[in-house]
C-alpha positions in Angstrom: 111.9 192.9 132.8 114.7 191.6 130.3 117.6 194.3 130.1 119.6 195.4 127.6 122.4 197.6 127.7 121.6 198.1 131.6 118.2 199.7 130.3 115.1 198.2 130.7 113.5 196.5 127.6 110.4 198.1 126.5 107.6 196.8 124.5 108.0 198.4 121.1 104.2 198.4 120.0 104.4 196.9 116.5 102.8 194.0 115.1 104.3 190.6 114.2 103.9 189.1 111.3 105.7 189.0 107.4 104.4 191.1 104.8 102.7 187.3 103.2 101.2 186.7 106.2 99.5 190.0 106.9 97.8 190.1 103.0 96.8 186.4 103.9 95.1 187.3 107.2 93.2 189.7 105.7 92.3 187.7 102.4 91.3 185.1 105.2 88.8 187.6 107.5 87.0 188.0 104.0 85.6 184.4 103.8 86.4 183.0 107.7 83.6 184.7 110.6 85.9 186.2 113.0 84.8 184.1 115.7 86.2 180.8 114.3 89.8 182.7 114.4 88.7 183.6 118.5 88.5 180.0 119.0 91.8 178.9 117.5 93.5 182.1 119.2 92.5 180.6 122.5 94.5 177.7 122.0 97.7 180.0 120.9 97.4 182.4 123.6 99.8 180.3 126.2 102.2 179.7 123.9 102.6 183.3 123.1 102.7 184.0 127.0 105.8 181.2 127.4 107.6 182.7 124.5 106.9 186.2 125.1 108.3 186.3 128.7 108.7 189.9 129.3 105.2 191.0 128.0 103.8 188.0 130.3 106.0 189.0 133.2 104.7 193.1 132.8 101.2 192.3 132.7 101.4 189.6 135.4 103.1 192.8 137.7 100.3 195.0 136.7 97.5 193.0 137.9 99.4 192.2 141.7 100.7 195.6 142.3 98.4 197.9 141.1 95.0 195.7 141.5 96.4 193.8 144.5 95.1 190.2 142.8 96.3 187.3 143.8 98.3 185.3 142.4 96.3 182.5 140.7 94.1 185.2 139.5 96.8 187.9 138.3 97.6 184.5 136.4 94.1 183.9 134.7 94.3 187.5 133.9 97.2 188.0 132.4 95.5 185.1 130.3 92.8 187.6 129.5 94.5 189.9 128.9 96.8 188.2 126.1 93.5 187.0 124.2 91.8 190.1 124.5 95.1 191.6 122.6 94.3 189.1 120.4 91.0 189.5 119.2 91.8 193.6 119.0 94.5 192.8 116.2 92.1 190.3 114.9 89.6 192.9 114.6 91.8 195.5 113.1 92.4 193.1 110.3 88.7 192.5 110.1 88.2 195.7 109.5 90.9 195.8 106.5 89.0 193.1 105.2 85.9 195.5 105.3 84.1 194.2 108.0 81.7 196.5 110.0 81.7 196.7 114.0 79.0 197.8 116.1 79.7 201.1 118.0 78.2 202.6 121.1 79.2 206.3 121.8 79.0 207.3 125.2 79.9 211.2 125.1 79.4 212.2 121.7 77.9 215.2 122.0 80.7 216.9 123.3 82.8 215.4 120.2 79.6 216.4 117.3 80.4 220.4 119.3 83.7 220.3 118.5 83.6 219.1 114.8 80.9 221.7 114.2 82.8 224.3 115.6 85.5 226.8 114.1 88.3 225.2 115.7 90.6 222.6 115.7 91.3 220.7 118.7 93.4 217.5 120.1 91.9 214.0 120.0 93.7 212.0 122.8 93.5 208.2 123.2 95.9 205.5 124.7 97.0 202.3 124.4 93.9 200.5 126.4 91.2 199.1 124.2 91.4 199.0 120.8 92.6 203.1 119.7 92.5 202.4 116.2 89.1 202.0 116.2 88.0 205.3 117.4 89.1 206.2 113.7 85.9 203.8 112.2 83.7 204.6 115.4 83.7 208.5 115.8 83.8 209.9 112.5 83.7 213.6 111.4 82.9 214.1 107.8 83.3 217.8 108.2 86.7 218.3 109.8 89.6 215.8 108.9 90.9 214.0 111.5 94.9 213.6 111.2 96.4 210.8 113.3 99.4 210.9 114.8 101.7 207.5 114.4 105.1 206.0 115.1 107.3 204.0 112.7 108.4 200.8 112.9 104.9 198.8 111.0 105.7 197.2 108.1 104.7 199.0 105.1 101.7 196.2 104.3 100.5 196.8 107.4 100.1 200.7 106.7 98.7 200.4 103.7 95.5 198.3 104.6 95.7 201.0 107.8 95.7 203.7 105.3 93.0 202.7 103.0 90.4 202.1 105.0 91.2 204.9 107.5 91.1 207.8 104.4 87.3 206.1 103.8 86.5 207.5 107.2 88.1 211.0 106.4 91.1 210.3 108.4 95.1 210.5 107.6 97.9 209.8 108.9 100.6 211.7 109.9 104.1 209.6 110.9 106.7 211.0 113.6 110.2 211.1 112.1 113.5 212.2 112.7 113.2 214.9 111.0 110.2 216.2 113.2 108.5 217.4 110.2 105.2 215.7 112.1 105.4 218.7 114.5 104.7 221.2 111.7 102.1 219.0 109.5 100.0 219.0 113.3 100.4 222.7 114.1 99.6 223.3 110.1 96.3 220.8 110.6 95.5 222.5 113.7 95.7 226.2 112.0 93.2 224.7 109.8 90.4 223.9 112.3 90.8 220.3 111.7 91.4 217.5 114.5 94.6 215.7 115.7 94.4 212.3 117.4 97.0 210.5 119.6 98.0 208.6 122.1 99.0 210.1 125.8 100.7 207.3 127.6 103.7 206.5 125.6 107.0 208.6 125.8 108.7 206.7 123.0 112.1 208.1 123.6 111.4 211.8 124.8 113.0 213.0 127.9 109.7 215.7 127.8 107.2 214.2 130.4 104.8 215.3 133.0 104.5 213.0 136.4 100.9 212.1 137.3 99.3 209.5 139.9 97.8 206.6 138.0 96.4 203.3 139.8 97.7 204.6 142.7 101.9 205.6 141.6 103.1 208.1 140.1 103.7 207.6 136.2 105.4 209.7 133.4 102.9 210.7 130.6 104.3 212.8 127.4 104.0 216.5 127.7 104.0 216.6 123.7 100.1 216.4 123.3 99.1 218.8 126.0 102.2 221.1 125.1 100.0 221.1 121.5 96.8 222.3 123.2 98.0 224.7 125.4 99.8 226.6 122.7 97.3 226.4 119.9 94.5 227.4 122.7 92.5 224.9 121.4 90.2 221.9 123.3 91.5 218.8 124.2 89.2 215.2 124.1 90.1 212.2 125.8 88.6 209.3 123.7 89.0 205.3 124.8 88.0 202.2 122.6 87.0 199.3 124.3 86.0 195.7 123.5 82.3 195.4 125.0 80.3 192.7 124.7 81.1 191.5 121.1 81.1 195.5 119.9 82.8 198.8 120.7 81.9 201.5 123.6 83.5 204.6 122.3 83.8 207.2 125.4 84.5 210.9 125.1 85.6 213.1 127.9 86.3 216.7 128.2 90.1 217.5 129.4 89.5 221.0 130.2 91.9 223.8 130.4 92.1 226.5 133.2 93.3 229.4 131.6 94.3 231.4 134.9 97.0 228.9 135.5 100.2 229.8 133.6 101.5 227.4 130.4 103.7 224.7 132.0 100.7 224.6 135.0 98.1 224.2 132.4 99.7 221.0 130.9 100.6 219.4 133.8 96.7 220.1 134.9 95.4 218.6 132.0 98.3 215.7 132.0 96.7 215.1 135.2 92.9 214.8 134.2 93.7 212.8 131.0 95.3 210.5 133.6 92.4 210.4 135.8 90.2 209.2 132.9 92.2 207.0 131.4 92.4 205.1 135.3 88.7 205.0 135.2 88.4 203.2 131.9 91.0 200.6 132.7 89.6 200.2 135.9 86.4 199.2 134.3 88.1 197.0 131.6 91.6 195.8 133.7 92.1 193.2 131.0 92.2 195.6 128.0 95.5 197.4 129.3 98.0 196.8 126.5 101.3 198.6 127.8 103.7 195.1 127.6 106.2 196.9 130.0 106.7 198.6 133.4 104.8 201.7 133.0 105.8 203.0 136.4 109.2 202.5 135.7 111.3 204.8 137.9 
């Protein structure tokens, strides 16, 4: 990985593009199919890899050391993997544009419980698949679901994320310096509603719990299970993925042991949120969307 400042580079998350070009995308997804802007994105795809070295050079790492593949295939991967990132932006600004997706829910139950009870509880996803739209597949229309997100998107970009988000009964809460975020989710919690985020970024906190994923031990932020420990309230671990021209939404039970004592009880629960998020990406190895090294010593 590049370095900077004898610290390793890390993928910031945000999406490229000028405020022009983002309203013109969308305009665009109005009148063009989808598929058309696949087609072209294929062509564009190694050009991004060349220029975007150290997100080629992460992914390309990913698929020898933690799936053993060989090299020409890590390379036809990595490949994948690029366009697959691709078509998930692509669909995000689909779905500004009002586009509908097709949605299969594999767990739901378990999620339709929740939302119908008196609690609140923690909505956990991740950066594999396409998290976002867990917000337009797994809707509650009774409790509001408040979504946790980082700064750094231009403000276009929330806007359309804003807008058609608050037509699913969903808003969104941003993490500042001034860790206001902290209260607005205990406050949302107090109020029996939900609070989605993601588990597998640290962003900058020293707070993290070490778990085995793909077969090394990782650091995963203590902040969301921290949240659901001390609030005493359920914890969900819900993926997105690209299947087959739609989305599978699955939902999976992080359950709490309430004999172990609090720090025990997170790092449990760090532990089986880690253990379903290795299944999904073993099933879908090119929708992994960390550009950096995530096992990083």
């Amino acid at each position: 990985m590049a370095k900077k400042g004898g610290k390793p580079k890390e993928w910031k998350g945000r999406t490229d593009g000028l405020p022009w070009m983002i309203r013109s995308l969308v305009v665009l997804m109005k009148v063009v199919d989808r598929h058309v802007i696949y087609c072209f994105m294929a062509i564009v795809v190694p050009f991004y890899m060349i220029f975007h070295h150290d997100s080629y050079v992460a992914t390309y790492r990913f698929f020898r050391q933690r799936f053993g593949f060989g090299r020409i295939k890590s390379f036809l991967k990595v490949y994948a993997n690029h366009y697959r990132f691709g078509q998930v932006i692509i669909d995000r600004y689909a779905a500004y544009a009002g586009k509908k997706f097709r949605f299969e829910l594999d767990g739901n139950e378990r999620f339709m419980e929740l939302v119908n009870g008196e609690r609140g509880f923690v909505q956990l996803s991740s950066h594999a698949g396409n998290y976002e739209m867990v917000g337009y597949g797994l809707t509650s229309t009774t409790k509001k679901i408040n979504g946790l997100f980082y700064g750094g998107e231009s403000k276009v970009m929330m806007d359309f994320r804003r807008k058609i988000l608050s037509m699913h009964n969903v808003n969104l809460i941003e993490v500042d310096e001034s860790m206001s975020h902290i209260f607005n989710m205990n406050a949302a919690i107090d109020r029996g509603e939900i609070v989605s985020m993601t588990g597998d970024r640290l962003f900058g906190s020293s707070k993290s719990i070490k778990c085995m994923f793909l077969g090394k031990e990782a650091s995963f932020p203590m902040g969301p299970f921290a949240l659901a420990v001390q609030k005493e309230v359920p914890m969900l671990a819900v993926f997105s993925m690209r299947y087959h021209g739609r989305y599978k939404v699955y939902v999976r039970d992080i359950k709490q042991d309430e004999s172990l004592p609090l720090r025990a009880r997170m790092t449990d629960m760090a532990r089986s949120f880690a253990t379903e998020l290795e299944k999904v990406v073993r099933m879908y190895p090119t929708q992994w969307f960390n550009y950096y090294d995530f096992w990083k010593e």
